[in-house]
C-alpha positions in Angstrom: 35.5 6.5 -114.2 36.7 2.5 -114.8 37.5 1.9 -118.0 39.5 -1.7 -118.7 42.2 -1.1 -121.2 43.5 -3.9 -121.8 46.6 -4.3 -122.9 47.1 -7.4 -124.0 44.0 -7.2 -126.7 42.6 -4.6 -128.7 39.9 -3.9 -126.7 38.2 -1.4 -124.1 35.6 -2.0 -122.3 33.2 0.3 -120.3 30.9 -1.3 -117.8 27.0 -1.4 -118.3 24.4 0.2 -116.6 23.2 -2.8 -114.8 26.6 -4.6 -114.3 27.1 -5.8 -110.8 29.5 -5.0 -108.7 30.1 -1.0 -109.6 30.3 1.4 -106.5 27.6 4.1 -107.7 26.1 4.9 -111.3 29.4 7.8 -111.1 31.3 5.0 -112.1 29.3 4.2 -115.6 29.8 6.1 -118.8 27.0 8.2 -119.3 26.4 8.4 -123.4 23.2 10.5 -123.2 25.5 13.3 -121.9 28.2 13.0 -124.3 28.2 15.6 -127.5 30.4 13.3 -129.7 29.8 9.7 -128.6 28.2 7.4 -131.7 27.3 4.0 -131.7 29.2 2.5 -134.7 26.4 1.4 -137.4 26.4 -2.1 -138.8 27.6 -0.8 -142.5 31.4 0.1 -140.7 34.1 -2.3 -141.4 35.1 -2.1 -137.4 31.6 -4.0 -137.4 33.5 -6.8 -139.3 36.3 -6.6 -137.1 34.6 -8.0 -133.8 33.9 -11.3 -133.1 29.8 -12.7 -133.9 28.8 -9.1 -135.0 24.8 -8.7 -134.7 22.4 -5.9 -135.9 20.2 -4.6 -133.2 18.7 -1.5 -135.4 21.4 0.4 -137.3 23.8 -0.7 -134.2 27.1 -3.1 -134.4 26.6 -5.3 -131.7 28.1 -8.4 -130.8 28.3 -11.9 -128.2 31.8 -12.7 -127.0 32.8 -14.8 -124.2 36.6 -13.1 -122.2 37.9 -15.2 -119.5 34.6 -17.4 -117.5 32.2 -14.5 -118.4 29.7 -14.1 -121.9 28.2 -11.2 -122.3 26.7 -8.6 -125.3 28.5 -5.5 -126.0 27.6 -2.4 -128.5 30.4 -1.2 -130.7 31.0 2.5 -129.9 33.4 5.4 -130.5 33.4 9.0 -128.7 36.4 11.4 -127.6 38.7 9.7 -125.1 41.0 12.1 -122.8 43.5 11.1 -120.3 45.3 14.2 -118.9 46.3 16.3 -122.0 45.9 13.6 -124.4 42.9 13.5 -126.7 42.2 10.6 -129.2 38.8 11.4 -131.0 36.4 8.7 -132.5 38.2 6.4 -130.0 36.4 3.0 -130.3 35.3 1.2 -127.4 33.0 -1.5 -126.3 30.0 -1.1 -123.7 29.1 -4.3 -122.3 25.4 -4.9 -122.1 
């Protein structure tokens, strides 16, 4: 799967659903089948942390514009594993 890590920020970024440009829906994250992902509620400081944060529900979200490009993300954590390296409640963003 793509994830941007990018390493000159703080950030990660997953694509959306509906982002153009992707090879086949093998390449988006698919939350609904993850045990341990969370959407990160508006109440958590990381909500604080991100630029423009926005309630939609109980969700952090938030506008940013990176580079030419704005665009809506969701504040989100879940288990992240490369190789034998496992960093729980890893917090990423998926663009919307």
């Amino acid at each position: 799967m793509l994830m941007a890590l990018d390493t000159s920020n703080d950030v990660t970024w997953l694509p959306c659903p509906t982002c153009i440009g992707f090879p086949s829906s093998s390449a988006i994250f698919g939350f609904t089948k993850s045990s341990s992902f969370t959407p990160i509620p508006c109440g958590d400081a990381r909500c604080n942390q991100v630029p423009n944060p926005s309630c939609q529900g109980t969700n952090c979200s938030f506008n940013m514009t990176y580079d030419s490009s704005a665009f809506q993300a969701v504040l989100s954590r879940d288990t992240l594993h490369i190789t034998d390296d496992i960093f729980p409640a890893y917090t990423f963003n998926i663009t919307s």
